[in-house]
N, C-alpha and C positions, 0 to 999 in steps of 0.2 A: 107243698112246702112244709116241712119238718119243724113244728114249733117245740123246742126244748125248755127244760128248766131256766136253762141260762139265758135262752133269750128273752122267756118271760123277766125275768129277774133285772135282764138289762134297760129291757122297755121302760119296766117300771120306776129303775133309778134315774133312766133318765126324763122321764116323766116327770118326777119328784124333783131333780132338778129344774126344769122348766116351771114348775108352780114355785121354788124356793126365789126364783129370779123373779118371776112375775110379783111377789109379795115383797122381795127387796125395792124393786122399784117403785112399788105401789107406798110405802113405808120410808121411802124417802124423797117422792114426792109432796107427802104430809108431813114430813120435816125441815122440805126448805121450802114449800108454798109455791113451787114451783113445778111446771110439768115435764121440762124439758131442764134436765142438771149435766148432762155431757150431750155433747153435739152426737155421738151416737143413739140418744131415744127417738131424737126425730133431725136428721140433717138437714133438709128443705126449710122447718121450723127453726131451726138452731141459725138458719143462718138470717132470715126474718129478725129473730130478737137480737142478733150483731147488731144488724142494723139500724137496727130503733134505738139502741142501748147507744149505739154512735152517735146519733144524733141526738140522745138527751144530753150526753154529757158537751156535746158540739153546741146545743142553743145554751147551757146552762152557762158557759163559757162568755156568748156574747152576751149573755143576762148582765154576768160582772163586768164585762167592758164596756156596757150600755151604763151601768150604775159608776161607774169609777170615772166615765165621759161627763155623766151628769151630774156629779160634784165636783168636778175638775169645772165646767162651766158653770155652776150655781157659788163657786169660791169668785169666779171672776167678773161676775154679776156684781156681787157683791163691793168687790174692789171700782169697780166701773161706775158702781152707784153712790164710793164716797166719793172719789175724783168726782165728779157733778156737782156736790157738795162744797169744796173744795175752790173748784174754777168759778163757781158762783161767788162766794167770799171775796176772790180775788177781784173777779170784777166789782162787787161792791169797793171795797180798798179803792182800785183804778179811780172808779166814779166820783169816790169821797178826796180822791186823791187831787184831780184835775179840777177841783170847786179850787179858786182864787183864793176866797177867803180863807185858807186854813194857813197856820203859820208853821214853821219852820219845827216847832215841837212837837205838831200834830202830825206834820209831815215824817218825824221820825217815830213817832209809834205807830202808824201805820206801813211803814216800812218792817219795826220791827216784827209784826202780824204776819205780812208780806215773807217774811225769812222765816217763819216760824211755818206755815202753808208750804214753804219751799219743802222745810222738814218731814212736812209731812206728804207730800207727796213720794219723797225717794223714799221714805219708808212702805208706800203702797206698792211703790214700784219696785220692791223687794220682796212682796206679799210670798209669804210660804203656803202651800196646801199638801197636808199628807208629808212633810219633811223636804217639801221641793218645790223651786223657785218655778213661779204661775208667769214671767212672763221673761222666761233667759230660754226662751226657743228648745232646743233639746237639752241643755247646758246645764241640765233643772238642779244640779248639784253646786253651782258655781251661782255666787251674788253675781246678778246680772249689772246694774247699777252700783257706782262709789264716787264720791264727790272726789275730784282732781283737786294739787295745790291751793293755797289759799287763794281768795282772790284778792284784786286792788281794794281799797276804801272805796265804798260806795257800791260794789258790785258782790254780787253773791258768788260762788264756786259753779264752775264748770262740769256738770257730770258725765262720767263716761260710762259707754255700753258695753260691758263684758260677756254678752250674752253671745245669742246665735239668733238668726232666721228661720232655723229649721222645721218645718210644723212637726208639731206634735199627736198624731194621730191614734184613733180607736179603731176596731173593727168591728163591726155592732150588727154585720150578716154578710153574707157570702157574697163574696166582691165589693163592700159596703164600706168603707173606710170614712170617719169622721175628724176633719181636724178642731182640736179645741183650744188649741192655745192662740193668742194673740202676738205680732209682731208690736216685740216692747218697745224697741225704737220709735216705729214709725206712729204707736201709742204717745210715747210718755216726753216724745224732743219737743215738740210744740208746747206743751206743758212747762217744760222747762224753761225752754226760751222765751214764752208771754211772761214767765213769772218773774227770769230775772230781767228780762225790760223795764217792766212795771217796778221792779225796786230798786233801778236805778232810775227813774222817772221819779220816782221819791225821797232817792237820794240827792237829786239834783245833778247826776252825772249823766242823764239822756233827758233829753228835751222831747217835747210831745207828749203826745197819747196812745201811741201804737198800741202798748201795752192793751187795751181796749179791746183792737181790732185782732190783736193775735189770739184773745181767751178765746172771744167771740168763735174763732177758724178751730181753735182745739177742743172748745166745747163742743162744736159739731163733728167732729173726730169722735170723741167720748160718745157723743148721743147714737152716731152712726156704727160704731162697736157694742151698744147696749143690743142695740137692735140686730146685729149679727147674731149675737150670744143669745140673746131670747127668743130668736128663731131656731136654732139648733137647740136650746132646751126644748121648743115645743116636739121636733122633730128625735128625740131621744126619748122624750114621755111617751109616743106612741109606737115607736120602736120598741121602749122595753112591753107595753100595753100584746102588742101583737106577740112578743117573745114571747112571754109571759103563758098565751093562749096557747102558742106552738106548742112549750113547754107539756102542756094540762094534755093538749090533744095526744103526742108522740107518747106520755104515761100513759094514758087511758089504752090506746091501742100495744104498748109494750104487755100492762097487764093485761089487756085479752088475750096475749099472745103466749104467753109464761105464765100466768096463776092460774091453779087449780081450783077444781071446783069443788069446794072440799068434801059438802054431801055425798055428791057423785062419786067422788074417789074413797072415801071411809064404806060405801056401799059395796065397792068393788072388793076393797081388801077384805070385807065381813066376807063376801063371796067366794074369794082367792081361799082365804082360810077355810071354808070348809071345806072345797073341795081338796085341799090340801090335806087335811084332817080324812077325809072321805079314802083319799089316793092309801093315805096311809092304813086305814084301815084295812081295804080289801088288798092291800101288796100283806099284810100281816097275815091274811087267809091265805094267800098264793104261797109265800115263801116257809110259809109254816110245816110241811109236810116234808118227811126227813125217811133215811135208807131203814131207820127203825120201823117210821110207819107202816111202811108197804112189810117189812118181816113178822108183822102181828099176826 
């Protein structure tokens, strides 16, 4: 085989190209801290770090709807635990109510207490979280609850439900769906109905003590939705607990998978460069020698 000028010459640029490429990669590897920057350094690798990179931004995802679950339920916790409050008072009222001895004056400031708990219940039962209504089912834009016309003397207002049923749900991992809203109705009617009993039992337009028996049935409503809510808090605190790990774990093995190691790679480019510097040398002795030469 006949080795000429030219083909030395070509060897060696392209030679020199393969160390100029070797040193661009090497050199922007230590630029983004990364080993693999287009899916051509390493394909089989490139598509490994897809898919870790899918699923960090995949669990970081259920991180916020695990965290936006669990203030959506620690808002309603909250509401749940003034209603408690609330149906307690009432029944005192009821109890101070049904004593014989009180008269006719006592009987209407208690009443008025009575209307003033009414109050404040449709106000809870309006409760906002984050700009949106905690118990109008998916409606969360719309006052679930508004007192209807006046009522007769004696009796308080009728409230109605403008909400929905609809649950309101989280996803908080693959196939994992969390509802955290409450049905406001079938919450907040019993409430309503013991209270306006009880202040027409003090107005003197119902007869009895129902009023009593119905807190008694809506408190345990309340108490048995505390306890729904505080199990799905516990159940979203270790949900996010274990996301959380997922998280740490899928980073951990992303950067084994992508970071360089920067020793390692600052040791290669010092290496790449000299032989680079080397190449260039002796192609400077090869292509040096000209038609003058050889005429001396």
């Amino acid at each position: 085989m006949r080795v000429t000028h030219k083909t030395v010459t070509q060897n060696l640029i392209r030679n020199l190209n393969q160390g100029l490429t070797r040193l661009d990669k090497l050199n922007m590897q230590l630029s983004t801290g990364r080993t693999v920057n287009v899916p051509s350094d390493d394909p089989i690798k490139s598509g490994t770090i897809m898919r870790l990179r899918s699923t960090v931004r995949e669990t970081e995802q259920y991180l916020r709807n695990a965290d936006h679950a669990l203030s959506w339920l620690e808002a309603t916790d909250t509401v749940l635990q003034e209603l408690n409050s609330v149906i307690h008072r009432a029944k005192e009222l009821a109890l101070a109510g049904a004593n014989g001895t009180q008269d006719d004056s006592a009987r209407r400031a208690l009443a008025d207490e009575v209307a003033q708990l009414y109050d404040n219940v449709l106000n809870l039962a309006n409760s906002t979280h984050a700009g949106r209504y905690i118990f109008a089912g998916q409606s969360t834009k719309r006052e679930p609850f508004a007192k209807a016309a006046d009522a007769a003397e004696g009796t308080l207002p009728d409230v109605e439900f403008y909400g929905d049923t609809e649950p309101l749900e989280y996803e908080i991992a693959v196939g994992a769906r969390l509802q955290v809203n409450l049905d406001g109705e079938a919450l907040f009617r019993p409430i309503f109905d013991a209270i306006q009993r009880l202040y027409g039992e003090l107005s003197g337009t119902e007869t009895g003590t129902e009023s009593v028996g119905m807190l008694e049935d809506a408190l345990d409503n309340v108490l048995s939705n505390l306890s729904h809510v505080g199990a799905k808090e516990k159940r979203l605190e270790l949900a996010h607990e274990r996301l959380q790990d997922l998280r740490l774990n899928v980073i951990n093995l992303l950067a084994e998978s992508q970071d360089i190691d920067y020793a390692e790679t600052i040791m290669n480019l010092k290496a790449e460069e000299f032989v680079y510097q080397t190449a260039l040398a002796v192609g400077a002795r090869i292509i040096q020698p000209s038609l003058v030469d050889f005429l001396r």
